[in-house]
C-alpha positions as CSV (number, residue, x, y, z in Angstrom):
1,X,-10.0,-16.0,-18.6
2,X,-7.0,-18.4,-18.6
3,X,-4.7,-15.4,-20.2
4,X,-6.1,-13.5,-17.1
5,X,-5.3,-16.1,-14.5
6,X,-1.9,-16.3,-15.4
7,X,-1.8,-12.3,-15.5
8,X,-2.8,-12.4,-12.3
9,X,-0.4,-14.8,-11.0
10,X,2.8,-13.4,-12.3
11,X,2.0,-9.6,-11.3
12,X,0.5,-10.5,-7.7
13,X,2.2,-13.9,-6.8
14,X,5.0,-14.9,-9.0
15,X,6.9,-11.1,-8.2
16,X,6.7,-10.8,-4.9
17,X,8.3,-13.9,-4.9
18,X,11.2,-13.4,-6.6
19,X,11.9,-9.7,-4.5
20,X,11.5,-12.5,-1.5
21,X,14.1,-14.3,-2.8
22,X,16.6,-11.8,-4.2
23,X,17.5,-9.7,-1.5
24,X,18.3,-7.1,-1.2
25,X,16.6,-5.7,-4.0
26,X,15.4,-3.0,-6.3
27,X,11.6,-3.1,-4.8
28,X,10.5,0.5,-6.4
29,X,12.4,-0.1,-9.9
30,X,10.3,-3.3,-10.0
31,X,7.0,-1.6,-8.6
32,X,7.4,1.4,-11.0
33,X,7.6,-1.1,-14.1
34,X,4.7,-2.8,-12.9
35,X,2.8,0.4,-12.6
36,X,3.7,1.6,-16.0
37,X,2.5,-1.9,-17.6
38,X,-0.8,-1.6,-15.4
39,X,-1.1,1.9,-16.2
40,X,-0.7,1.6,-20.1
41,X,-3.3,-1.1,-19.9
42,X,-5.9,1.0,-17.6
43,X,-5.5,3.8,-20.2
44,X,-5.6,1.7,-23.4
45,X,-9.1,0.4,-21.9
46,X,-11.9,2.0,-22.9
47,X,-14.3,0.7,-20.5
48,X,-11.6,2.3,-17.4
49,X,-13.7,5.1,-16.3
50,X,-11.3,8.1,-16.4
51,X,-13.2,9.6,-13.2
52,X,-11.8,6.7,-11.0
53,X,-8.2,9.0,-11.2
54,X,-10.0,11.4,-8.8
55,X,-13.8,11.0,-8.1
56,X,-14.2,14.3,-6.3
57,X,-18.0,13.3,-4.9
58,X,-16.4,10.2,-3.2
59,X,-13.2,12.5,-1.5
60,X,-16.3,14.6,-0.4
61,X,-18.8,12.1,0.8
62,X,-16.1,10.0,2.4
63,X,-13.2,11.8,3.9
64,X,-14.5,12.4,7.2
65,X,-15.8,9.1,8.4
66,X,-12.3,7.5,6.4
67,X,-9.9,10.5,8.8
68,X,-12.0,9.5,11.6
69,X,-11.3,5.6,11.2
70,X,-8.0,6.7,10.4
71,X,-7.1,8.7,14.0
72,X,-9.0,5.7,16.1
73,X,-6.6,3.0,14.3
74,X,-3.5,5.4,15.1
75,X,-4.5,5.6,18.4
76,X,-5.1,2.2,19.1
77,X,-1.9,1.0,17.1
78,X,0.2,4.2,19.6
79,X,-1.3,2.2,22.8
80,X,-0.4,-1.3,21.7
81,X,3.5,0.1,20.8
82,X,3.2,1.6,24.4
83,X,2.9,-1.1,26.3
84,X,4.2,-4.3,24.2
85,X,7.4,-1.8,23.1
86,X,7.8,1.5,24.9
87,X,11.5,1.8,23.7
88,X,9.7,1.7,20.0
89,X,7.2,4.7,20.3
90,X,8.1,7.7,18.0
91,X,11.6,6.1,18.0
92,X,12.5,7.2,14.4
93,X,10.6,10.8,15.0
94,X,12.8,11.2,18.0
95,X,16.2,9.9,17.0
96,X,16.6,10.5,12.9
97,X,14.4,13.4,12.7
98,X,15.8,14.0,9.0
99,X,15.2,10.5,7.8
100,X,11.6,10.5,9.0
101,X,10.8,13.3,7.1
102,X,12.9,12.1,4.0
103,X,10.2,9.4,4.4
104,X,6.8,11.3,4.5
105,X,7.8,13.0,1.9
106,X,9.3,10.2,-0.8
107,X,7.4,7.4,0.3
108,X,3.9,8.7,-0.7
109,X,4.6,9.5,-3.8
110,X,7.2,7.4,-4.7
111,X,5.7,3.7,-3.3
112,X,2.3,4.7,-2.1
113,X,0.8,6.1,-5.6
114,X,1.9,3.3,-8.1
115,X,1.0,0.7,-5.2
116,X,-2.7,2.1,-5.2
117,X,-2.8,2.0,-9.0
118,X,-1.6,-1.2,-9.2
119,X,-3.5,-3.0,-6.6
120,X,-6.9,-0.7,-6.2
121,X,-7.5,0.8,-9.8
122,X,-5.6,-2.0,-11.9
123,X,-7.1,-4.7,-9.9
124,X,-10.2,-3.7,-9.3
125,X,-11.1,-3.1,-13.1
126,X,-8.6,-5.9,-14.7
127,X,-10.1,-8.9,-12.6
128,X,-13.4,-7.9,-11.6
129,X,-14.9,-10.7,-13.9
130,X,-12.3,-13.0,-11.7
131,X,-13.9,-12.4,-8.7
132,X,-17.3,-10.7,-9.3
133,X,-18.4,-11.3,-5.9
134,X,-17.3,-7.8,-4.3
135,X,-16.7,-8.9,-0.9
136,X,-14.7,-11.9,-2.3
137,X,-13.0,-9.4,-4.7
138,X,-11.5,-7.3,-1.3
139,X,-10.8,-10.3,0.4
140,X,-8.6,-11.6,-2.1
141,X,-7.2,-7.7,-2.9
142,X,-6.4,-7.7,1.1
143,X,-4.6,-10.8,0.9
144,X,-2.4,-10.3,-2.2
145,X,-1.2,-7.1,-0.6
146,X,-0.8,-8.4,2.6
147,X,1.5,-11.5,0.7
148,X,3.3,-8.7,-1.6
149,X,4.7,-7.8,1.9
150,X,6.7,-11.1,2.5
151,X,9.7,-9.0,0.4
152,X,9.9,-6.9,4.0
153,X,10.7,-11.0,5.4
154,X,8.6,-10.3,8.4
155,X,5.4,-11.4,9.6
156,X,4.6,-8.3,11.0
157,X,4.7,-6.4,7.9
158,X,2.1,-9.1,6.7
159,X,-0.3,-8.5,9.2
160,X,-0.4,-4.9,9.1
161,X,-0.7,-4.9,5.1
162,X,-3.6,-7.3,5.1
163,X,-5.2,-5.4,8.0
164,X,-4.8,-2.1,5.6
165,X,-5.4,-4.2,2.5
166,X,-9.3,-4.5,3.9
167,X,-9.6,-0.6,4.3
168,X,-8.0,0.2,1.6
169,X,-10.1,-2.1,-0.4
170,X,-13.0,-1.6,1.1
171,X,-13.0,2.3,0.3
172,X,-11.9,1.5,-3.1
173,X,-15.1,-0.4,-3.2
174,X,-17.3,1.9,-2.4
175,X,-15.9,5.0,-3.7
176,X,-13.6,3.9,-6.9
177,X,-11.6,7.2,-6.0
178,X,-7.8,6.4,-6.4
179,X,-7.2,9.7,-4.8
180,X,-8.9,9.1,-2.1
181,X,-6.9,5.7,-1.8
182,X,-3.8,7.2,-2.5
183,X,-4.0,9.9,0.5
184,X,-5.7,7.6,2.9
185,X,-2.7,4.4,1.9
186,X,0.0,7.5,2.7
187,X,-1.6,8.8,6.0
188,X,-1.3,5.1,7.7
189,X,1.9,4.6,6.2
190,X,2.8,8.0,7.5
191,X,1.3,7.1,10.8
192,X,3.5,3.4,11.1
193,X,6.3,5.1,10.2
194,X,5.9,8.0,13.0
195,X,4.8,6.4,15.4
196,X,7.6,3.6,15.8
197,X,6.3,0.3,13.6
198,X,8.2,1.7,10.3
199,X,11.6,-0.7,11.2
200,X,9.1,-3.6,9.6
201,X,9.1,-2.2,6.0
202,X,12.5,-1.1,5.5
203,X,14.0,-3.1,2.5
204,X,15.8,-2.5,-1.5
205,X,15.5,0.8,-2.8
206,X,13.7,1.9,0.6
207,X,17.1,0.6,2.6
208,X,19.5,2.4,0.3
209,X,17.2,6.2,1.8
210,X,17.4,5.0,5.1
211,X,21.3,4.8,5.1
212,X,21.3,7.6,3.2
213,X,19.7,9.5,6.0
214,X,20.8,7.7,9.1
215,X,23.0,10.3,10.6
């Protein structure tokens, strides 16, 4: 337990940390590391169900009630950009059409995919005898995802990650379908960054595409 505990406090409270402080930074060098580690352990594990890579009941039981969710909170998140900051709405779409396709392309499979295996399927089986309460379990998942954030130094980025920390570990919950995670993580980061909200997560590795692209 104790070895746990202080697993669990350098991967989800000690790193974050230091990308805080050393900016800028090389945010998907250090999340890829991570993900190798977490995945080497998950696969070393013989009690990690294998089926939790894909789970194809779960994408089938659950994709239409999660795409439904999914077009409500865009909208929603579209009306509140509208009136608090019209300038803001579909800004990148509009203005660096290249860059925000750069980005729905990279950014799913290069920071969405290891984030879901590190915080859903590396979590979620690594410290479920940490917090074997479920709902406990999300809340804390919600919260260390919404305080890995803090690298973005913004408190917007916060909110909106702990806000998607409880869908995404909610689903996770009920479906243990890392593909399911991993396409619904991407279509709301897709979303954010389409529809104006994406200026809040720009940072490291992330900042070094964006200049790339800004032309």
């Amino acid at each position: 337990m104790v070895k746990l505990y202080f697993e669990f406090t350098l991967i989800f409270l000690l790193v974050p940390l230091l990308l805080f402080l050393v900016t800028p930074n090389p945010v998907l060098l250090f999340l890829w590391i991570i993900t190798l580690i977490c995945l080497r352990i998950l696969v070393k594990d013989t009690s990690f169900d294998r089926q939790n890579f894909w789970r194809k009941e779960s994408i089938a039981s659950f994709f239409q009630p999660m795409l439904i969710q999914f077009l409500v909170i865009s909208l929603l998140l579209s009306l509140l950009l509208y009136f608090l900051k019209p300038e803001s709405l579909f800004l990148l779409m509009r203005e660096k059409t290249l860059l925000w396709i750069a980005i729905l392309f990279f950014y799913p499979l290069f920071s969405v995919y290891p984030q879901e295996i590190v915080y859903r399927a590396f979590f979620f089986h690594r410290y479920q005898v940490l917090f074997p309460n479920q709902q406990v379990m999300i809340f804390v998942n919600a919260l260390i995802f919404g305080y890995m954030h803090i690298i973005f130094h913004n408190w917007i980025a916060v909110i909106l990650a702990i806000g998607g920390g409880v869908l995404f570990a909610s689903l996770y919950a009920k479906t243990h379908s890392l593909a399911l995670i991993f396409f619904t993580h991407s279509l709301y980061g897709c979303m954010l960054f389409t529809i104006g909200l994406g200026q809040f997560f720009y940072m490291g590795t992330l900042a070094t595409i964006v200049q790339t692209f800004s032309f």
